[in-house]
Every structure is written in C-alpha cells, then in structure tokens.
C-alpha positions as CSV (number, residue, x, y, z in Angstrom):
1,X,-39.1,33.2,87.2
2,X,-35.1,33.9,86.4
3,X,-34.0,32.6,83.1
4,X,-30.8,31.8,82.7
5,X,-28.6,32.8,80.1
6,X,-27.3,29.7,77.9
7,X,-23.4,29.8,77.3
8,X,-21.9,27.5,74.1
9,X,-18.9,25.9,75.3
10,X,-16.3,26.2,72.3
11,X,-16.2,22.8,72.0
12,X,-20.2,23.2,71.0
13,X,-19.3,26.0,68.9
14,X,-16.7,24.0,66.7
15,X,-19.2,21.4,66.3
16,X,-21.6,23.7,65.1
17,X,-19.8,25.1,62.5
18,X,-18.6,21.6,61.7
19,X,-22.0,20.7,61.1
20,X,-23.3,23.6,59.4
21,X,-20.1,22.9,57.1
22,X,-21.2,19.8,56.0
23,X,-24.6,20.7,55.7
24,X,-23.0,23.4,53.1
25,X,-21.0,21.2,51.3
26,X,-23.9,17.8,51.0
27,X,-26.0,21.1,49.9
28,X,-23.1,22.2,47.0
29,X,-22.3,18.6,46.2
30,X,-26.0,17.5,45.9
31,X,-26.8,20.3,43.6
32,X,-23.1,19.5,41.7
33,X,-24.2,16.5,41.1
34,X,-27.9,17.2,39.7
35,X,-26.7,19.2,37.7
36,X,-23.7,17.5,36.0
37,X,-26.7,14.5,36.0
38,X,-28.8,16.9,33.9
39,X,-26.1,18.0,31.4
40,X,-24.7,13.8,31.3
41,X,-28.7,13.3,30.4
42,X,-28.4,15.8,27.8
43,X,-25.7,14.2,26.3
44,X,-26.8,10.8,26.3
45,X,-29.6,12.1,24.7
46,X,-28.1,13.8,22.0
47,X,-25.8,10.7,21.5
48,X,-29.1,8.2,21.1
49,X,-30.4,11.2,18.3
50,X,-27.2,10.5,17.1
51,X,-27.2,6.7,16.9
52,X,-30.8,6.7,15.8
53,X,-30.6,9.1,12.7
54,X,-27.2,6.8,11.5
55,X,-29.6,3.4,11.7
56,X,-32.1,6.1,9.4
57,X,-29.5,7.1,7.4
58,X,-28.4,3.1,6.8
59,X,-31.9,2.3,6.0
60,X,-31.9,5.6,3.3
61,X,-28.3,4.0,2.1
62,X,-29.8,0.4,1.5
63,X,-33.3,1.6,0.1
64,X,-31.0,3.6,-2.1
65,X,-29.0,0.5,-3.4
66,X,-32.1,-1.9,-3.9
67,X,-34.7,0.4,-5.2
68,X,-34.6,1.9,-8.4
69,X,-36.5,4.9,-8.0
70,X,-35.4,6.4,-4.5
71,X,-34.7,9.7,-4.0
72,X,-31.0,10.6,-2.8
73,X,-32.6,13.5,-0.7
74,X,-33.0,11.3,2.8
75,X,-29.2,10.5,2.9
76,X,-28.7,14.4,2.8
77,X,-30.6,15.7,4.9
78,X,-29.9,12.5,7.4
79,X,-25.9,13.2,6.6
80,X,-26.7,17.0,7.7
81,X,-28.8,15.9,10.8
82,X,-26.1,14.1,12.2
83,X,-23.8,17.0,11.3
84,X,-25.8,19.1,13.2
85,X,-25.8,17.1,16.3
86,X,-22.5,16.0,16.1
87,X,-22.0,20.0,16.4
88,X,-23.8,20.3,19.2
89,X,-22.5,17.3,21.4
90,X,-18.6,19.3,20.4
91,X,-20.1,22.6,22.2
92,X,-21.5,20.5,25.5
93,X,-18.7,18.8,25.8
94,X,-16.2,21.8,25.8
95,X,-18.6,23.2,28.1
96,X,-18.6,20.6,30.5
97,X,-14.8,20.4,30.4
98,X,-15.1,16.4,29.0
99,X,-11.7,16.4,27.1
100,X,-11.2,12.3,27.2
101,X,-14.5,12.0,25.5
102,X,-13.7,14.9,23.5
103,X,-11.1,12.5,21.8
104,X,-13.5,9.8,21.2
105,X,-16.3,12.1,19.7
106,X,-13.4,13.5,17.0
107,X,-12.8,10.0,16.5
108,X,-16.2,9.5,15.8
109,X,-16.7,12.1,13.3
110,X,-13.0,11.0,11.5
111,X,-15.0,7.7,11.4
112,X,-18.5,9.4,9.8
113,X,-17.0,11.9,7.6
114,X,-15.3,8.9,6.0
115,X,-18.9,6.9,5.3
116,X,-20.2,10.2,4.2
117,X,-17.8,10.4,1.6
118,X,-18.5,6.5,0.3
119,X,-22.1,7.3,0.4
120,X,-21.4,10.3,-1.7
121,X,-19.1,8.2,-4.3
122,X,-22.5,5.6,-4.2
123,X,-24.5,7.9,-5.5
124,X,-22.0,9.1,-7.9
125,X,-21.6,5.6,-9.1
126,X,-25.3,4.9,-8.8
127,X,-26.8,7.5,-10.2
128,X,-25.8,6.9,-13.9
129,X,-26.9,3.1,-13.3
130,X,-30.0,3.6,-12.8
131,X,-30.4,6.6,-15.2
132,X,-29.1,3.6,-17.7
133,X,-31.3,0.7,-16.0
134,X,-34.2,3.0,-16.8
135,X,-33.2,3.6,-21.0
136,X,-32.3,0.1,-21.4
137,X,-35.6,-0.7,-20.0
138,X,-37.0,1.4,-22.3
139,X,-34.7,0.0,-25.1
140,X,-36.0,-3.8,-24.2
141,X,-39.3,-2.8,-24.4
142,X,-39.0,-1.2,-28.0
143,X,-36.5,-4.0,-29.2
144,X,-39.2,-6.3,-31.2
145,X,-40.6,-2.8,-33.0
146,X,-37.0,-2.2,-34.3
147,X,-35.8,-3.7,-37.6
148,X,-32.6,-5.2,-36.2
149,X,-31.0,-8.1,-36.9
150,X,-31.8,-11.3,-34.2
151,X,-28.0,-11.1,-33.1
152,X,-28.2,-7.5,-32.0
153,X,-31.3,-8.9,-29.9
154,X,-30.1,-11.2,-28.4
155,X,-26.9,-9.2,-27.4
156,X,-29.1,-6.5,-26.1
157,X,-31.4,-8.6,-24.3
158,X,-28.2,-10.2,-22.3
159,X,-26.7,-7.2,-22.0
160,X,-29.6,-6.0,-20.3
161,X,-30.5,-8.6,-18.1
162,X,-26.7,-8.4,-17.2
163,X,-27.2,-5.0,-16.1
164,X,-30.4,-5.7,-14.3
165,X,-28.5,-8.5,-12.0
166,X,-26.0,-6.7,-11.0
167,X,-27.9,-3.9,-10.0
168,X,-29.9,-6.2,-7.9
169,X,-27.3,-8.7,-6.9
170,X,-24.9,-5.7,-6.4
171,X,-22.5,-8.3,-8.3
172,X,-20.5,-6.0,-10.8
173,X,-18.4,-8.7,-12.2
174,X,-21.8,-9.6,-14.1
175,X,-21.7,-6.4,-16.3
176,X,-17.8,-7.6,-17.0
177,X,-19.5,-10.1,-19.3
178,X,-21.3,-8.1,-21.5
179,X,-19.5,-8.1,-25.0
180,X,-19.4,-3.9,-24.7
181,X,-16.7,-4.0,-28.0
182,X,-19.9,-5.2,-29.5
183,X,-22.0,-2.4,-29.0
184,X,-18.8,0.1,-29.7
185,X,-19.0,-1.3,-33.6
186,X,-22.8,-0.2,-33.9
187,X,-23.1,3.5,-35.1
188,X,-26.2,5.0,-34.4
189,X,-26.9,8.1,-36.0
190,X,-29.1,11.3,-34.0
191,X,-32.0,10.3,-35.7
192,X,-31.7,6.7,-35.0
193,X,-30.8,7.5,-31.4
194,X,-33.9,10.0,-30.9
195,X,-36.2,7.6,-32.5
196,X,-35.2,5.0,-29.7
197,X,-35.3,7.0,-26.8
198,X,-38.7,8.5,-27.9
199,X,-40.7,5.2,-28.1
C-alpha cells in the first residue's frame, strides 16, 4: 500500500493561520471580557454595599432625631463604612483604568463628605437638646415639691412642653416662644441648683 504524501496548497495554509488567528483572538477576547465582567461585578457590588450602608446610615440619622436616647455611635461607624468603601471603589477603578466614572465617584464623595458634615453639626446641635430635654424632665417632675411661686410653674411647665414639641415636631420656631428673659431674671444659687438636679 503507497501512501501518499499530502501537500497544503498556500492558499490552505493562509486559511489556516487565518483560522487559528481567530481562534486566538475569540480565545483573548472571551477571557477579556470575563474578566473585565468579574472586576464590573466587583464594582457593582461594592457600589450596592455602598448604597445599602447610606439607607443604614439614614435610618441611624432619623432614629437619632426622633429618639431621645439613641446612641450617635451607628452614624460613625456607618460614616466610616462608607469611607472605607468609597476607598476601595477609588483603587478598582484606577486599576481598571475607568477615569469617566472616576469623575462621577469624586463627585459622589464631594456630595457625601458634605452630609457627613450636616450630620456632624446634628449631633452638635442635638446633643445639648437632649442632655436638656432629659434635666427639664427631671425639673417637671420635681416642680410640685419645690416652694415656687404658681407663675414660675406655669412658665416652666410651657417652657417645657415647648421644648418637648419641638424636639418632636423638629419645629424650632416653638422654643422661640418661650419667655427665656424670664428665666434670665431668676438667680439660682449652687445650693439651690444642686438641690434640683439631685431630686
């Protein structure tokens, strides 16, 4: 039996290496684009961690503002969580070359660095309110043991229930009616003043 010795025509040849070509590049653009699918996965995923620790750190922001006993602690470590994450998004993305979202993410953080500080000047501004709500509480309940004239009562008892509304209402213009030049006439000394606070 003779075999006979097969001979590619060039024409066979040039379509082979054609072929293998495209095989190579479907094979580089196929594993291109798994992986710029698995970093675009990790980025929408850090972008929902995002998103879904600022709805937390809303819900921290309102609990803070109606309760009057919630802790401050959740909005920082929430404000730090994002932080962190925002951090981490910056370093995929200068990885991955992604300058156009680059912008947006900077404008992002512009955006949350500016909430962070109002949340910060909240709980400046609501910290002493409810330190106060807390001693006038106290003060209300003491009132009828006091020997104090009805007037004062009365004062105190609106002043109080002033204070109480607008914390609740988050309505300040109700604490504008409280007669404060009222209060300013009344001299308390130490021992007066330790003797409310300790009832």
């Amino acid at each position: 039996m003779n075999f006979k010795r097969f001979k590619f025509t060039s024409a066979q040849v040039y379509v082979g290496i054609i072929g293998l070509a495209v095989i190579l590049i479907i094979y580089a653009f196929n594993n291109y684009a798994k992986n710029y699918l698995l970093k675009i996965n990790k980025i929408n995923n850090i972008l929902l961690n995002i998103e879904k620790e600022e709805y937390r750190l809303n819900y921290y922001i309102l609990k803070n503002s109606l309760f009057l006993y919630s802790s401050f602690d959740e909005n920082v470590y929430s404000i730090k969580e994002i932080k962190n994450k925002i951090n981490v998004l910056k370093d995929n993305l200068l990885k991955m070359n992604e300058s156009f979202i680059l912008k947006y993410l900077f404008e992002y953080k512009k955006a949350f660095n500016k909430k962070v500080y109002y949340v910060y000047e909240f709980q400046k501004v609501n910290a002493p309110i409810k330190n106060s709500t807390i001693f006038l509480d106290t003060l209300l309940s003491t009132l009828p043991e006091l020997n104090v004239p009805v007037n004062y009562r009365k004062k105190v008892v609106y002043a109080v229930s002033s204070v109480y509304l607008a914390k609740f209402t988050n309505d300040m213009s109700l604490i504008k009616t409280i007669n404060i030049n009222y209060f300013k006439k009344i001299k308390l000394t130490i021992k007066k003043l330790i003797f409310l606070t300790n009832l």
